[in-house]
C-alpha positions in Angstrom: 15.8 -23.7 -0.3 12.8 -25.5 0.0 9.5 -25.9 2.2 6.7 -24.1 3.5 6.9 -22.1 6.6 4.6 -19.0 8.3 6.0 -16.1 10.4 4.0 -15.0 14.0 5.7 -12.3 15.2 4.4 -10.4 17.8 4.1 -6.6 17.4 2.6 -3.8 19.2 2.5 -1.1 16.7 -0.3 -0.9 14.1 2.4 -0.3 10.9 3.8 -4.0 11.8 0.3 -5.8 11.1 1.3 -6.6 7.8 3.9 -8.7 9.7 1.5 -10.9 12.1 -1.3 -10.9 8.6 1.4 -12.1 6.7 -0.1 -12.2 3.0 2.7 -13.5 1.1 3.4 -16.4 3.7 5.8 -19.1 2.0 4.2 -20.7 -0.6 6.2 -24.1 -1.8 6.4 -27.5 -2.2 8.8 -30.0 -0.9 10.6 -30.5 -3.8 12.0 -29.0 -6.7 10.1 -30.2 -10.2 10.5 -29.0 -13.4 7.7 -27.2 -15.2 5.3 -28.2 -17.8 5.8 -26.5 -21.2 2.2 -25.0 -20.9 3.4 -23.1 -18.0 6.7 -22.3 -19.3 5.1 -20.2 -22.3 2.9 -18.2 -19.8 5.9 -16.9 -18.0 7.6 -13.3 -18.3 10.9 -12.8 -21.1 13.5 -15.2 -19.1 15.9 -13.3 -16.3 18.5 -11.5 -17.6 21.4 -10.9 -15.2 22.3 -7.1 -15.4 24.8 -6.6 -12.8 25.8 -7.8 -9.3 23.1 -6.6 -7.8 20.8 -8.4 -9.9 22.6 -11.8 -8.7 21.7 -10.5 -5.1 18.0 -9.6 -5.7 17.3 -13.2 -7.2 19.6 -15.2 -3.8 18.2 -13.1 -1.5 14.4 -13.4 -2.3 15.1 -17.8 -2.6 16.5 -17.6 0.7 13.4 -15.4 2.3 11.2 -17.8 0.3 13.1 -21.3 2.1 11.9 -19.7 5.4 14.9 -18.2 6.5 15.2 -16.2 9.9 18.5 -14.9 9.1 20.1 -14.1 5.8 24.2 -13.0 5.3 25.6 -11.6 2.2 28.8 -10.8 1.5 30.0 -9.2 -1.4 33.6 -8.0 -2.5 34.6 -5.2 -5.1 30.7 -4.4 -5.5 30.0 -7.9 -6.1 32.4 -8.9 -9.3 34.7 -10.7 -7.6 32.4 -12.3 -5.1 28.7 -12.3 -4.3 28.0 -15.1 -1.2 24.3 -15.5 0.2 24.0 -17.6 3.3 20.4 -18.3 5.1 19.4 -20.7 7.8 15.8 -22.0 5.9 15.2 -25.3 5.1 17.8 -25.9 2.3 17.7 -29.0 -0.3 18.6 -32.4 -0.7 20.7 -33.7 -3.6 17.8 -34.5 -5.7 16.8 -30.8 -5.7 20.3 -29.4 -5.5 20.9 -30.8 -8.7 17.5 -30.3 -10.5 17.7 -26.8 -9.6 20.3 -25.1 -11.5 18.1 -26.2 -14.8 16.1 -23.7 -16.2 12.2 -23.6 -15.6 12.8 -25.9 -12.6 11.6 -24.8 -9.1 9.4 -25.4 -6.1 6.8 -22.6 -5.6 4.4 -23.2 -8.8 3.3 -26.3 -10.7 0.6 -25.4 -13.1 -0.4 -21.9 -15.2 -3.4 -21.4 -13.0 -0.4 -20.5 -10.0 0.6 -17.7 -11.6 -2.7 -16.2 -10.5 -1.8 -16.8 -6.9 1.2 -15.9 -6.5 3.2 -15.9 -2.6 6.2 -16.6 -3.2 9.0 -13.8 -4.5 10.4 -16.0 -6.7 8.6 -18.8 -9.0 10.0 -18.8 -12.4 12.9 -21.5 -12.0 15.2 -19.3 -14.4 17.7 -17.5 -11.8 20.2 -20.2 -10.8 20.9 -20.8 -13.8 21.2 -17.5 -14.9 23.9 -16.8 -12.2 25.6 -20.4 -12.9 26.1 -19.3 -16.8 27.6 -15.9 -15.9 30.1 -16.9 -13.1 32.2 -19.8 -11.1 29.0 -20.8 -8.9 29.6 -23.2 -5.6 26.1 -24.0 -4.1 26.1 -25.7 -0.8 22.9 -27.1 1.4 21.8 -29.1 3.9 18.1 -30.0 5.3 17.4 -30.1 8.9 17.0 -33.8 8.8 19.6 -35.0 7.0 23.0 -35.7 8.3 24.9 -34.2 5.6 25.0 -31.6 2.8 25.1 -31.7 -0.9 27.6 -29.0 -2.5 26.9 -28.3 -6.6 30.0 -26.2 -8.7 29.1 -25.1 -12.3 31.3 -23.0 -14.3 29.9 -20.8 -17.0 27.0 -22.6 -16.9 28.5 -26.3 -17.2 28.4 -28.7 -14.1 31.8 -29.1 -12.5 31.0 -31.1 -9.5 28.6 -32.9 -7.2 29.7 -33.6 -3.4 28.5 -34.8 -0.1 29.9 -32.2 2.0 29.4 -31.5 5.9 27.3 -27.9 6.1 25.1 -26.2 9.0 21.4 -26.6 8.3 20.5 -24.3 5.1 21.8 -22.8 2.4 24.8 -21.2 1.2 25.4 -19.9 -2.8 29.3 -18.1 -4.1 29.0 -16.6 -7.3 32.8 -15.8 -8.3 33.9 -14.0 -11.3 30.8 -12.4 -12.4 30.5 -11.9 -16.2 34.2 -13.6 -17.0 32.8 -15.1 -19.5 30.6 -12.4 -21.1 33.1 -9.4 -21.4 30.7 -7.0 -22.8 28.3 -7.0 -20.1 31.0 -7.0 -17.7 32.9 -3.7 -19.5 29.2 -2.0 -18.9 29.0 -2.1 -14.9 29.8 1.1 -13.4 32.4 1.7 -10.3 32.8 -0.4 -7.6 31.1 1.9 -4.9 28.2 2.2 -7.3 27.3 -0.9 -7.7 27.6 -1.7 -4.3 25.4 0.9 -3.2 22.6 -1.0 -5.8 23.7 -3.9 -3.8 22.8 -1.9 -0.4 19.4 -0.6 -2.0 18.0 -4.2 -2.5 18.6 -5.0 0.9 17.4 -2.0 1.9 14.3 -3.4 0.8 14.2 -6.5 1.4 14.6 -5.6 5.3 11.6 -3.2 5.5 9.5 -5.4 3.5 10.7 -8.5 5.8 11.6 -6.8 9.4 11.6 -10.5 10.8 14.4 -11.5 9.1 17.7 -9.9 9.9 20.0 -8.9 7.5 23.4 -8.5 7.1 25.3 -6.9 4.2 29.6 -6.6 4.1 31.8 -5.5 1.3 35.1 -6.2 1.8 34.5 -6.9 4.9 33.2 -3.5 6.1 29.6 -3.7 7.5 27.4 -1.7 5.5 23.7 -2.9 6.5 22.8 -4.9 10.0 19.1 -5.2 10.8 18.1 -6.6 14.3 14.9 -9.2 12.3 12.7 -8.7 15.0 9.8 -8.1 13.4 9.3 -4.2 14.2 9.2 -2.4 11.1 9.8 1.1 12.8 13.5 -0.5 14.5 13.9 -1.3 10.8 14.0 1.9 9.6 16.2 3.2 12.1 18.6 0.6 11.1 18.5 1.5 7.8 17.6 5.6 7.5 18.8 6.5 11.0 17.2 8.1 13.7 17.0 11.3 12.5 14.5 10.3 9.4 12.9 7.8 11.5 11.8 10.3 14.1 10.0 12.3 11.1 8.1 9.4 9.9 4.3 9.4 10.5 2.4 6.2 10.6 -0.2 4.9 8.1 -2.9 2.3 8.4 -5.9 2.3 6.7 -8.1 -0.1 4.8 -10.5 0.7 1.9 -11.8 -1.6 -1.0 -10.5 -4.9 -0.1 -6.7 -2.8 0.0 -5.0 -2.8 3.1 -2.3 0.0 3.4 0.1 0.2 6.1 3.5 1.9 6.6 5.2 5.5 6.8 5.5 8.7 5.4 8.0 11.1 6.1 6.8 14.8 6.6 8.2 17.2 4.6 11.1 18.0 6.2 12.7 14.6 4.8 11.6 15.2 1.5 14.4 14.3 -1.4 15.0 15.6 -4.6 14.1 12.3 -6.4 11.2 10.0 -6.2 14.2 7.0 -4.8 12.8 7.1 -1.6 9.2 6.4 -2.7 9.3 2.9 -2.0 6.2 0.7 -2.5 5.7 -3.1 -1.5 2.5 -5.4 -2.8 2.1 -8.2 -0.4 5.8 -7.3 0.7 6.9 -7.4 -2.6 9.2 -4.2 -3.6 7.8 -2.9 -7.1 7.7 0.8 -9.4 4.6 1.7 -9.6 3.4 5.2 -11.5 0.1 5.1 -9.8 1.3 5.1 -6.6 3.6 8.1 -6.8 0.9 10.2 -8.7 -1.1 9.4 -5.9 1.6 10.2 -3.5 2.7 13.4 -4.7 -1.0 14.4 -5.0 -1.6 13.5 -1.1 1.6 16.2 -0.6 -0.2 18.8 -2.9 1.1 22.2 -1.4 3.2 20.5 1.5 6.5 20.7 -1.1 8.0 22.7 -3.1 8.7 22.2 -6.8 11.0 18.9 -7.6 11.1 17.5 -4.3 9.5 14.0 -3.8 7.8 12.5 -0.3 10.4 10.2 1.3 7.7 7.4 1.8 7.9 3.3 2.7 3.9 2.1 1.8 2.8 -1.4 1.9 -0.2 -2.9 0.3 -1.9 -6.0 1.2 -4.4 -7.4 -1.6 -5.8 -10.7 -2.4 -3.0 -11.9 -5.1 -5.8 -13.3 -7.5 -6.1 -9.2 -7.9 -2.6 -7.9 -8.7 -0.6 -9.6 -11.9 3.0 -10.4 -10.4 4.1 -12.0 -13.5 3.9 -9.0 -16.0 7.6 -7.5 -16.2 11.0 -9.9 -16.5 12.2 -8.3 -13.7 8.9 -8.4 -11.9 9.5 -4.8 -10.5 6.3 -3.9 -12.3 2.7 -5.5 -11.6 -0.2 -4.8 -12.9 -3.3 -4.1 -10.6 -7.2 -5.3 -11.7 -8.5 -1.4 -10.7 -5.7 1.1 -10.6 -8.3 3.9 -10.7 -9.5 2.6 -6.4 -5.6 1.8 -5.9 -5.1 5.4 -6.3 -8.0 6.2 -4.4 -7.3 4.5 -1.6 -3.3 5.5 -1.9 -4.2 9.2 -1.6 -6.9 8.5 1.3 -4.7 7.0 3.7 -1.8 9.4 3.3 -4.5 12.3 3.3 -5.4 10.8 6.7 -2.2 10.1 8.1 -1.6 14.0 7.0 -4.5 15.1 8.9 -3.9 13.4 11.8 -0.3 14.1 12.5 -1.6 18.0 12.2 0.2 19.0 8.7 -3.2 19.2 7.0 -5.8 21.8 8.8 -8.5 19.9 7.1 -9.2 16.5 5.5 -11.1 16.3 2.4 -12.0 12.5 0.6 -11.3 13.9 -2.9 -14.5 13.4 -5.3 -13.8 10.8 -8.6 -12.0 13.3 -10.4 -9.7 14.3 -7.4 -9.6 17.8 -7.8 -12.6 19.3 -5.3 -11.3 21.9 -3.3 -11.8 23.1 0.2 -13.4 26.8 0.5 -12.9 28.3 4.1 -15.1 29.6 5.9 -13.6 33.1 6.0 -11.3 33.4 3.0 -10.3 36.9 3.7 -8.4 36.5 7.8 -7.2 33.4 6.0 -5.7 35.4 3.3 -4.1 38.0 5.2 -2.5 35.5 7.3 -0.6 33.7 4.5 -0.1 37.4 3.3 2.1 37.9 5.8 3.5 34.4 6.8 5.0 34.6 3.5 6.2 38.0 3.5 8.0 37.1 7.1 9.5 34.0 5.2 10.6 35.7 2.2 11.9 38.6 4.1 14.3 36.4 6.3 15.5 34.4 3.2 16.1 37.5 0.8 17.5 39.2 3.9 20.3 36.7 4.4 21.0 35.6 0.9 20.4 38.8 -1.3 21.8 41.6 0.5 25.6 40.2 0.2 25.2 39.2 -3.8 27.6 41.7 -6.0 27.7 44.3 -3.1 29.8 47.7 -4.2 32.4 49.5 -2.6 30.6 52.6 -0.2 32.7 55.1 -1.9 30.7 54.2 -5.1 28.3 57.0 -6.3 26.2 54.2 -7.3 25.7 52.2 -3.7 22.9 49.5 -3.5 21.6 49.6 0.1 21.4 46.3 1.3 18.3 44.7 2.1 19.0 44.7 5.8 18.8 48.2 5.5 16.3 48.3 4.0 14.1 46.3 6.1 14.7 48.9 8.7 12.7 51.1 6.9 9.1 50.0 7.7 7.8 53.6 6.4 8.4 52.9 3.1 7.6 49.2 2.9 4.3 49.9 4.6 4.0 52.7 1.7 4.2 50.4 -0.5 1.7 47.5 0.7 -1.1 49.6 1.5 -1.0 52.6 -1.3 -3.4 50.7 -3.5 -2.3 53.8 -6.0 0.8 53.0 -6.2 0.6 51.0 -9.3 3.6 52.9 -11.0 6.5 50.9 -12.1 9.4 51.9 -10.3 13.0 53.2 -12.0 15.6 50.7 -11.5 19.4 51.9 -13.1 18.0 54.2 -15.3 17.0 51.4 -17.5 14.6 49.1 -16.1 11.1 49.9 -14.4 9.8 47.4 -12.2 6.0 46.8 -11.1 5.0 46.7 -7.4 3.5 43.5 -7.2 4.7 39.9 -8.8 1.9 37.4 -10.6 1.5 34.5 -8.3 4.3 35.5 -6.0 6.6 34.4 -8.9 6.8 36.0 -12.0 8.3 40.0 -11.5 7.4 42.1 -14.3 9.4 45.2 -15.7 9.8 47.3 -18.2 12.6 48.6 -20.6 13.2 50.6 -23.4 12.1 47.8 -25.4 8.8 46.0 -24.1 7.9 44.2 -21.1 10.1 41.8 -19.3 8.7 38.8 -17.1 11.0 37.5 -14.6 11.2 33.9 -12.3 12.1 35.3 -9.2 13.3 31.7 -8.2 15.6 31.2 -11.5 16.6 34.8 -11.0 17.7 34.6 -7.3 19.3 31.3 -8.2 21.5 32.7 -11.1 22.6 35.5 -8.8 24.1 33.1 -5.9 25.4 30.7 -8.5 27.6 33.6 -9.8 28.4 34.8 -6.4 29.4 30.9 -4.9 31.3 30.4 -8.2 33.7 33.9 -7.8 34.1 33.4 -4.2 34.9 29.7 -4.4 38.1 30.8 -6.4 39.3 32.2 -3.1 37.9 30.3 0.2 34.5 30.5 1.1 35.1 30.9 4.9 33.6 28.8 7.5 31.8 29.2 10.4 32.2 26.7 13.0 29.2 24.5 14.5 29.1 25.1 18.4 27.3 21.5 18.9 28.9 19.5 15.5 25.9 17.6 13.9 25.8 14.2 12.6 24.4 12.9 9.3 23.1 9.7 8.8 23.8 8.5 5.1 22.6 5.4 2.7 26.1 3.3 1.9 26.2 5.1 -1.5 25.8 8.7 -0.1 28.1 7.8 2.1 30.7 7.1 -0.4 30.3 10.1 -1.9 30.8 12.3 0.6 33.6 10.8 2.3 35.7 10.2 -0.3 35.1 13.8 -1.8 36.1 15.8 1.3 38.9 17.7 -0.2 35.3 19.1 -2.1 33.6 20.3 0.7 36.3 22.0 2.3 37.0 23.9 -0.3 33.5 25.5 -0.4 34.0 25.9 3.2 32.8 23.4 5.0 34.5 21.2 8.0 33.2 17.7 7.4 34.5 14.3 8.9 34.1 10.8 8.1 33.3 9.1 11.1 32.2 5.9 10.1 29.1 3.9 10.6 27.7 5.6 7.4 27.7 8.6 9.8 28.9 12.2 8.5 30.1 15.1 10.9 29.3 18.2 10.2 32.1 20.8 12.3 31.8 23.6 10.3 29.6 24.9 7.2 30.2 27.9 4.8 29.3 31.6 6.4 26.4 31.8 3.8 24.7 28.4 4.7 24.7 29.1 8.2 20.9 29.9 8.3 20.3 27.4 5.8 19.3 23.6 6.1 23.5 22.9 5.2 22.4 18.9 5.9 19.9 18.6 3.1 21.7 20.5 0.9 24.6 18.0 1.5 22.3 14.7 1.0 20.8 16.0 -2.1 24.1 16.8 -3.9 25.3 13.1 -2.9 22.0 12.2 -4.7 22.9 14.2 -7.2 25.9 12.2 -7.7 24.4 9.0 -7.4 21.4 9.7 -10.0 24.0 11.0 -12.9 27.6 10.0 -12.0 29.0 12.3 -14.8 31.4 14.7 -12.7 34.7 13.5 -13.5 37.1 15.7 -12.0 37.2 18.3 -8.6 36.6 21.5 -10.7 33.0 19.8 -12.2 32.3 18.0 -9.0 32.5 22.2 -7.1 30.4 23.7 -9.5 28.1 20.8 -9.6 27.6 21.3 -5.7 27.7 25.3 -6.3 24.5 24.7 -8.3 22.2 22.8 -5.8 23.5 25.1 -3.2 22.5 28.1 -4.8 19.1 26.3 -5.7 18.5 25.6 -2.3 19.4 28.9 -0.9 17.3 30.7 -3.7 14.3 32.2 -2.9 11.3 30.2 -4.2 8.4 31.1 -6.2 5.2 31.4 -3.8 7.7 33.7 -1.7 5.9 37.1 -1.2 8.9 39.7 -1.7 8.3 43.7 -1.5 9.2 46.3 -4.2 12.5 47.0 -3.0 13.2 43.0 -2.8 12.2 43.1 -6.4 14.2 45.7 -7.6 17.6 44.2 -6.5 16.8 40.9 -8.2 16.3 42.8 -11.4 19.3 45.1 -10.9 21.7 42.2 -9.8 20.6 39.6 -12.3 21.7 41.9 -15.1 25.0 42.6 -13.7 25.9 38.7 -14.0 27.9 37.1 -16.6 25.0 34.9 -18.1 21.7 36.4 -16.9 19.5 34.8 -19.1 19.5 31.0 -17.9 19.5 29.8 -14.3 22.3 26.8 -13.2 19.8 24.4 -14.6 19.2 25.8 -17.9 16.1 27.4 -17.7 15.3 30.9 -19.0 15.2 33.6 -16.2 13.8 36.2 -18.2 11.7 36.9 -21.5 10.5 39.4 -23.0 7.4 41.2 -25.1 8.3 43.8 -27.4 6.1 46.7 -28.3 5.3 44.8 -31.6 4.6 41.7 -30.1 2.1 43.7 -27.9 0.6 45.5 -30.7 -0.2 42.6 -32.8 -2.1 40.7 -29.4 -4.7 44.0 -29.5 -4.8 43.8 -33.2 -3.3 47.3 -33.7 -0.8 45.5 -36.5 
């Protein structure tokens, strides 16, 4: 897996320059040497082989570094049984072979001073052997000039066997057994979807951060990544995300500082409820950067809603004498000369890319301390329109949702009118919004008076018998359709069927999820199908999620799932779904509701079991006592 090679790849689009600019071209010599102890003791803590996928990462990135055009991997029972890697680079003679499954040996550096200058993804000489010493490793390889091929077998990290062997021109590496001689580590991996779908993550990556190259990923023979390597990142993504997050991705190239920044960034209706899908490359190299994501999520100020993260893929091209690859042993982490203009110029360019796709209605560079703010020109027509955006929005949410939580037989003397009705009744609303007077609370069930207006659009305030109560009207809401979903999903939920079914494109590990969880779903009412492909069909969703986004709601429990792993049985797996669909069908704090709205909130949250947490755990109500209120003005 040696030699030095550089992509041209011609590409149209503006987001593939990185591509045709190629940064990180191949950086290695032609042979494999071992390295100097000086260098040695300036490398990162030595690899530590985790899990499969960690096996993977390290023989995927030698073969992309031998020049390779086209990379295979097959793995079976999520990589413990097998893990095989096979790449057409340029491959290694029997001298190299055999050097390289010796620690600190390998082709891409020779002196400390390389570690500054870093283009290669691998360059530490420690993973070979690190997979050799943990499993029944077979190497084979072959150099396009030579006639034949060398094959290398070690065994728990002694050599078996060194053969001449016929073999097509590069490389080929079989890691069997993983961990059979280390028990411990091997008693820690988690199931065998699981850590195939970490498997299916790094070569996620690796194919957007290397669209020339195709990939091809089967477990068990099933195909669960193909990428067509033609050097168009956009195609990529389809491959990978589908078509229907692919079509919300907006483009983003802009340069700034020396930092070039190309890539995409999904609008907010792709958003996920985890920061997963904020994926960051540095000269094509995949890493975690806090940075980044502060600058991210900063860029998306106002454009999402609390706890949901920008689905974006961003890649950064800097000279490599400015960016420390070698700080972390897993070198996921690197250390940049002047975070404070890579943040600068991360916000910039999604700000940009915002404001010309037409989500922003005006651009602003932020000032040094990033938080200058924008004042319209006439505050007040502006006001009044999100006035009553808002209250349209929060009327049509409440309206479906609300009105059928805890509803009472008509014969009761006590009968709540729905909010339906009660939308029908514009005199009194309009009462309501334009009697600047009417500042009374208003009686609620003879117990509890509630105020016309909410703080912020959030926080409803009321009064009892007692003091003053402050309400989330978010937490509230959501406690109220958890209780609901949980009483009706004792009996079946009824569903209403899709007159056009609707697909879902899934990652391998969402996929897993869902499909083999059906049994779930329809229980809570929905009509789902596994239709292979990592493709879900959606035939028929629960009567209450009919006006809701159902597809979300589906991808972020299998998220959910993914993230945490701790439902072990149907029952906890229900209520664990229960909860992020009542979370997502809540009403959300910004959401401008009406007195009446209000009022059922407080009147149905204290008609539920528990109503002083929401799903999650947080508090849904506290309250100030007369005391407490006496001793703030000193009168105790």
């Amino acid at each position: 897996m040696t030699g030095s090679k550089k992509y041209i790849v011609k590409s149209s689009s503006p987001a593939d320059r990185y591509v045709r600019k190629r940064i990180c071209e191949v950086f290695t010599t032609n042979k494999v040497h071992r390295l100097d102890e000086s260098t040695v003791t300036k490398i990162a803590a030595g690899e530590v082989i985790e899990r499969p996928a960690s096996v993977v990462k390290e023989l995927v990135e030698n073969s992309i570094d031998s020049g390779a055009t086209r990379i295979e991997i097959e793995i079976k029972n999520g990589g413990r049984q097998l893990i095989r890697v096979t790449d057409n680079g340029r491959g290694m003679d029997k001298e190299d072979a055999i050097l390289a499954i010796e620690r600190h040996t390998t082709s891409k550096i020779t002196e400390p001073d390389d570690l500054w200058k870093i283009k290669t993804l691998g360059f530490r000489g420690e993973a070979l052997p690190s997979i050799a010493a943990v499993s029944i490793f077979e190497m084979t390889s072959k150099t396009a000039g030579s006639e034949i091929g060398t094959s290398v077998e070690v065994r728990g990290g002694f050599l078996q066997k060194v053969k001449d062997i016929g073999a097509p021109d590069g490389t080929t590496i079989k890691a069997q057994e993983l961990f059979f001689n280390t028990p411990a580590r091997f008693k820690y991996l988690k199931t065998i979807p699981t850590e195939a779908g970490y498997i299916s993550e790094i070569i996620a990556r690796m194919a957007l951060g290397f669209p020339e190259i195709s990939f091809h990923l089967q477990h068990g023979g099933y195909e669960l990544l193909f990428t067509p390597g033609n050097g168009n990142l956009y195609e990529t993504v389809v491959a990978i995300f589908g078509k229907d997050v692919a079509k919300e991705m907006i483009e983003v190239n802009y340069e700034e500082h020396g930092l070039t920044i190309t890539g995409y960034i999904g609008k907010p209706s792709v958003a996920r409820n985890n920061r997963n899908y904020e994926i960051f490359f540095v000269n094509r190299r995949f890493f975690h950067c806090r940075t980044l994501s502060a600058a991210v999520e900063k860029s998306f100020h106002t454009l999402l809603p609390i706890a949901r993260y920008p689905f974006v893929m961003l890649f950064l091209e800097i000279a490599p004498d400015l960016v420390d690859i070698n700080a972390h042993p897993t070198k996921m982490e690197v250390r940049f000369s002047n975070d404070a203009d890579l943040f600068k110029v991360t916000y910039n360019s999604i700000r940009k890319a915002l404001k010309d796709s037409c989500l922003l209605s005006e651009w602003i560079a932020p000032a040094e301390d990033y938080t200058s703010v924008a004042v319209p020109e006439n505050p007040v027509n502006i006001v009044n329109t999100l006035k009553t955006a808002n209250q349209e929005s929060a009327v049509n949410r409440t309206a479906q949702t609300l009105d059928i939580a805890y509803a009472e037989p008509a014969s009761s003397n006590n009968v709540e009118q729905p909010i339906s009705a009660i939308h029908e009744q514009p005199a009194l609303d309009a009462d309501y919004q334009t009697n600047e007077s009417s500042v009374k609370p208003t009686f609620v069930d003879k117990s509890y008076y509630v105020f016309p207006k909410a703080i912020s659009n959030t926080y409803i305030i009321a009064q009892d018998e007692k003091g003053l109560l402050f309400l989330d009207q978010h937490a509230v809401h959501e406690r109220i359709l958890y209780e609901q979903y949980m009483n009706k999903s004792k009996e079946f939920l009824g569903t209403q069927a899709l007159l056009i079914p609707e697909t879902v494109n899934l990652s391998y590990a969402q996929y897993k999820v869902i499909s083999d969880r059906l049994s779930v779903f329809n229980d809570l009412g929905f009509e789902l199908e596994a239709f292979g492909g990592q493709t879900i069909i959606i035939r028929g969703v629960p009567i209450t999620l009919v006006n809701m986004d159902y597809r979300q709601i589906i991808i972020d429990f299998a998220d959910q799932y993914i993230n945490f792993e701790t439902f072990k049985n149907p029952a906890e797996l229900k209520e664990s779904f229960i909860t992020t669909m009542a979370c997502r069908t809540a009403i959300k704090a910004g959401d401008n509701l009406n007195l009446l709205e209000m009022e059922s909130l407080v009147r149905n949250l204290f008609r539920c079991d528990n109503p002083y947490t929401c799903p999650h755990g947080r508090p849904t109500v506290f309250r100030m006592n007369q005391e407490e209120l006496a001793k703030k003005f000193l009168r105790r």
